[in-house]
C-alpha positions as CSV (number, residue, x, y, z in Angstrom):
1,X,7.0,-19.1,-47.4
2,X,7.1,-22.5,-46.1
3,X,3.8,-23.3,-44.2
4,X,4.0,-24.8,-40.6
5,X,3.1,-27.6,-38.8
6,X,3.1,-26.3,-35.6
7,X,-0.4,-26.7,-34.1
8,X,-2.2,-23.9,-33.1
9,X,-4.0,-23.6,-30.1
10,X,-6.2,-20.4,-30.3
11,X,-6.1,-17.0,-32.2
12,X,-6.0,-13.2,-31.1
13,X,-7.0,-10.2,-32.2
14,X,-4.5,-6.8,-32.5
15,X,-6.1,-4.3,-30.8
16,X,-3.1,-1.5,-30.8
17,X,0.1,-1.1,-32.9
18,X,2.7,-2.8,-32.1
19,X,6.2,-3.0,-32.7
20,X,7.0,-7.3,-34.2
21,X,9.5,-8.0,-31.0
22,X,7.5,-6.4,-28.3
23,X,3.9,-7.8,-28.9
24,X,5.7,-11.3,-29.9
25,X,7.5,-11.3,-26.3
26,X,4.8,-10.2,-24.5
27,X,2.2,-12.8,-26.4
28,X,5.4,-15.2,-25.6
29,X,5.7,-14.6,-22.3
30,X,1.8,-14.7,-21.6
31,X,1.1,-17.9,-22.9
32,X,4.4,-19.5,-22.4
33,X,5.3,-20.7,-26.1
34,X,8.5,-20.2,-28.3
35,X,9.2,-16.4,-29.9
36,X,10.0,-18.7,-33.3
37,X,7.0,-20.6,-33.3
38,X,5.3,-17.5,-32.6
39,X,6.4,-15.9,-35.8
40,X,6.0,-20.1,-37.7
41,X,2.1,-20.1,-37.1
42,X,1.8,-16.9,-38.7
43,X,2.9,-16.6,-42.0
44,X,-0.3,-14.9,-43.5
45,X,1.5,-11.3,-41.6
46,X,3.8,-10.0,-44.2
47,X,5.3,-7.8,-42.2
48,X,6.0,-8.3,-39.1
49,X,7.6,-5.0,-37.7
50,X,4.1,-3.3,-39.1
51,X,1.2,-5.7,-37.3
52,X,-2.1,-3.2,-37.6
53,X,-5.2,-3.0,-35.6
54,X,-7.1,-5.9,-36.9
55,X,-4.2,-8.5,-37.5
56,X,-5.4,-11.8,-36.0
57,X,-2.4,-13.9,-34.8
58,X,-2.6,-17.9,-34.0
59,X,-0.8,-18.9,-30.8
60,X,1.2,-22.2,-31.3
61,X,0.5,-25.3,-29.1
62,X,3.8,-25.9,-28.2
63,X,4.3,-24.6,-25.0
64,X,7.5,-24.2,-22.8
65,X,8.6,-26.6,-20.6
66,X,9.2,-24.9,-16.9
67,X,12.7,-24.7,-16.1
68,X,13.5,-26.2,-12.3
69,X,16.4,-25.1,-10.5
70,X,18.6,-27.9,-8.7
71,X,19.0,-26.3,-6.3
72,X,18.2,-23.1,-4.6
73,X,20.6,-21.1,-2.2
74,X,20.5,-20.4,1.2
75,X,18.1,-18.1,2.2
76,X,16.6,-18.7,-1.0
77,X,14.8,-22.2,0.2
78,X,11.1,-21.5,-1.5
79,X,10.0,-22.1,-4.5
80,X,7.3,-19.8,-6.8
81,X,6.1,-21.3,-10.4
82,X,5.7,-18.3,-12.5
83,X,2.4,-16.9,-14.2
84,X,1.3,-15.5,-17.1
85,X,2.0,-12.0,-17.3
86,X,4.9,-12.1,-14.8
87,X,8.2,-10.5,-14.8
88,X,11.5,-10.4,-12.8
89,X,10.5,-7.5,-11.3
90,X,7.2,-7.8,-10.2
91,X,7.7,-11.4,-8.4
92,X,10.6,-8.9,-6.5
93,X,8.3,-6.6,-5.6
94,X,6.2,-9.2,-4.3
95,X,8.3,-11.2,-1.7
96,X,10.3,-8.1,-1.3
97,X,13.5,-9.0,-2.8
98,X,16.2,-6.8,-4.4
99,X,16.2,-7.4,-7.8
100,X,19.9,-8.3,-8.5
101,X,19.7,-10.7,-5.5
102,X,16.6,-12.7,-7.3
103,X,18.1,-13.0,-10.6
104,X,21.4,-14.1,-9.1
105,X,19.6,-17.0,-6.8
106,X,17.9,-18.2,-10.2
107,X,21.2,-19.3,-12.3
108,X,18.9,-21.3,-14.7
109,X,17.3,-18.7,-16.2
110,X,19.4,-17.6,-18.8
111,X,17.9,-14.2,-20.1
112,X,16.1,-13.1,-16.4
113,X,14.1,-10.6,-19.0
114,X,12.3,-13.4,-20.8
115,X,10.2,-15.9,-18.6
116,X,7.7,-18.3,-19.2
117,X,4.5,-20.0,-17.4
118,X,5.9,-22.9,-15.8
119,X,9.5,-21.6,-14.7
120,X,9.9,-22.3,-11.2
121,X,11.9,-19.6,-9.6
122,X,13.9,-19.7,-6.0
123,X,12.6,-17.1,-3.9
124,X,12.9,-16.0,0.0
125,X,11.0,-19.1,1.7
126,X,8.7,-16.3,3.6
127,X,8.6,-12.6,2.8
128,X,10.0,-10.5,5.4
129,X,7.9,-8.9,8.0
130,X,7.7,-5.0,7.2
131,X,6.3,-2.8,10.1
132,X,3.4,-1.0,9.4
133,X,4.0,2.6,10.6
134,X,1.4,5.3,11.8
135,X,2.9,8.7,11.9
136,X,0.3,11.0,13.9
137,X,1.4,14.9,13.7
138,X,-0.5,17.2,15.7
139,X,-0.7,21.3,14.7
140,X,-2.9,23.4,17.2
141,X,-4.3,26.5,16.7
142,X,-3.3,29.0,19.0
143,X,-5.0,31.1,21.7
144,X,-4.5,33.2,24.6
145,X,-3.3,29.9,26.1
146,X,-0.8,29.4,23.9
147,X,0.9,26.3,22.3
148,X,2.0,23.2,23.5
149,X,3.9,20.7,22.5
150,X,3.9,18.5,25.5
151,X,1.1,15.6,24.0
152,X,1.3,12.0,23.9
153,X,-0.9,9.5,21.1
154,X,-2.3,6.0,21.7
155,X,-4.2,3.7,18.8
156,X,-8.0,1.9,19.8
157,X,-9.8,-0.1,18.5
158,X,-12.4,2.1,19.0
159,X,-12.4,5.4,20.9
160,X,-13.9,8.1,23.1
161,X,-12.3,11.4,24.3
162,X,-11.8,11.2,28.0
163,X,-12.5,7.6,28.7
164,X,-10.0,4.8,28.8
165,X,-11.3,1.8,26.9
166,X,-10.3,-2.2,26.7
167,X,-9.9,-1.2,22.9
168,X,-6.4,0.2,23.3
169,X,-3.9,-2.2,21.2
170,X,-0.6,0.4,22.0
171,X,0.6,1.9,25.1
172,X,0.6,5.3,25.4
173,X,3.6,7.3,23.6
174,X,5.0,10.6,24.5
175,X,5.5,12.8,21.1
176,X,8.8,13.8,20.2
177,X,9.1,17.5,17.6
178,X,5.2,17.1,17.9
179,X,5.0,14.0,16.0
180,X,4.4,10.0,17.7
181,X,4.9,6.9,15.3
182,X,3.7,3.6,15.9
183,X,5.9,0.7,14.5
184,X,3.2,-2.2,14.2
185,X,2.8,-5.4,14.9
186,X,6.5,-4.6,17.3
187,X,4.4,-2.3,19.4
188,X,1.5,-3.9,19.9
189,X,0.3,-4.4,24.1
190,X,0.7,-8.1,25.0
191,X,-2.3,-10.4,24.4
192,X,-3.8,-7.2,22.5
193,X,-4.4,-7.7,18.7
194,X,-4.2,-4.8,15.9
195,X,-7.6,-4.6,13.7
196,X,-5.5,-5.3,10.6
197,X,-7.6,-5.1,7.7
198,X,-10.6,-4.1,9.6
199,X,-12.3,-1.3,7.7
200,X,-12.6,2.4,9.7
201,X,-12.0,0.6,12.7
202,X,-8.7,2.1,14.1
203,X,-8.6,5.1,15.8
204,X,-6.2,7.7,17.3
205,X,-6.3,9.5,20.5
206,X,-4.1,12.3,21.8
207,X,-4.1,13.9,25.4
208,X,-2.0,16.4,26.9
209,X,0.6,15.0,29.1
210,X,-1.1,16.4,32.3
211,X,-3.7,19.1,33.5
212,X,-1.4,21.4,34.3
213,X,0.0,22.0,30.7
214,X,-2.5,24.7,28.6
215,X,-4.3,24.1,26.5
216,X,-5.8,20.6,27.9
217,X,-7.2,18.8,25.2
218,X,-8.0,15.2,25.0
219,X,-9.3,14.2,21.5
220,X,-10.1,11.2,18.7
221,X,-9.3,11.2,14.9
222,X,-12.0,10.2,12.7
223,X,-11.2,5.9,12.1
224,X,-9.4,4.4,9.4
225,X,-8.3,1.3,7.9
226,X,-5.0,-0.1,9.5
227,X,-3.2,-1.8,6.8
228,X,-0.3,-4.3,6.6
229,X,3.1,-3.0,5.8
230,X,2.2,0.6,4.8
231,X,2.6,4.3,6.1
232,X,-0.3,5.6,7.6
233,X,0.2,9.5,8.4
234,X,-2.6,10.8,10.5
235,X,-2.6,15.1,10.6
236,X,-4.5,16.2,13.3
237,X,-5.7,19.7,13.5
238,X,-8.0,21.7,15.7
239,X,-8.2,25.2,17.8
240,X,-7.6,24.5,21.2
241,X,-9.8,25.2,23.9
242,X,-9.3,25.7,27.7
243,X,-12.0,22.9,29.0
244,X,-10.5,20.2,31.4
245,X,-11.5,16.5,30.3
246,X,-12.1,13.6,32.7
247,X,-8.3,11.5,32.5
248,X,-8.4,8.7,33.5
């Protein structure tokens, strides 16, 4: 076999089987060089579609140039240089795109399966906003006071049963099917701030509606982290009892 000329920047070890086409593209696509020149640079493999445990492969020098759009679409007005290790599908899932729409805005990438290092991609110029949601469900255990539906949930920033704090970032919401949800930052209080990212320091409390309603119960869930764009479901469970709280 004819030897090559293609310089070689670095070798690596085989540490798994592998089928030729799918460690060659995925060694391709990592360190953004040709598939050919790949397979050039290593003519001491005789067979390729059986590389062992052990094989040592050189990785060629000649690297990729990145492909620039011309332009990008509306809507499409950013720009993201890809990495190593990155694929159509993950740079979606990370500014929240559909797939289809990404690799139809990016025209000059002829195979969207096979990108390299150094591709610059069109992509939404900021990643939409997605509510965070906390879903608190409440299930009481019942006494000779019965059941009541008739409950309303509030988030703090810290919490204790039966006293109103400063800490309260939402206003109070009545629960509809025995469930309240919280669509975040929208229903944040004016000049209040969610604790985004703060660890175990978010916290739900639940009243009755009034003290006329049995059983009266006025109570705080243990804290948690409030995340960005996630769903947060909060069960709360207890057996009531028929003590009247301070409300305030």
């Amino acid at each position: 076999m004819e030897e090559s000329h293609i310089a070689v920047q670095k070798t690596i070890k085989v540490d798994i089987l592998f089928k030729k086409m799918t460690l060659f593209f995925s060694i391709a696509r990592e360190y953004g060089v040709k598939v050919q020149s790949l397979i050039d640079v290593n003519h001491h493999i005789p067979d390729f579609d059986n590389l062992r445990p052990g094989d040592v492969l050189c990785v060629p020098d000649d690297k990729v140039e990145g492909r620039v759009p011309e332009q990008c679409p509306e809507g499409f007005e950013g720009r993201y240089t890809v990495q190593p290790g990155d694929t159509m599908f993950n740079i979606a899932k990370m500014f929240r795109v559909d797939l289809n729409d990404l690799i139809d805005a990016n025209l000059h990438i002829e195979d969207p399966n096979v990108i390299f290092p150094g591709d610059v991609l069109c992509v939404p110029k900021e990643p939409p906003e997605v509510a965070t949601k906390v879903i608190i469900s409440l299930k009481i255990g019942k006494n000779e006071f019965g059941f009541t539906d008739q409950w309303e949930a509030s988030l703090y920033e810290g919490a204790v049963p039966g006293e109103e704090t400063a800490a309260r970032f939402t206003e109070w919401k009545q629960a509809v099917d025995n469930v309240v949800t919280f669509e975040l930052p929208e229903e944040v209080r004016e000049n209040f701030e969610a604790p985004f990212g703060v660890e175990d320091e978010t916290y739900v409390r639940i009243r009755t509606l009034d003290n006329n309603i049995y059983p009266i119960f006025d109570i705080v869930t243990k804290p948690f982290t409030l995340g960005k764009n996630v769903k947060i479901i909060v069960p709360v469970s207890f057996i009531s009892k028929s003590i009247k709280l301070p409300r305030k």
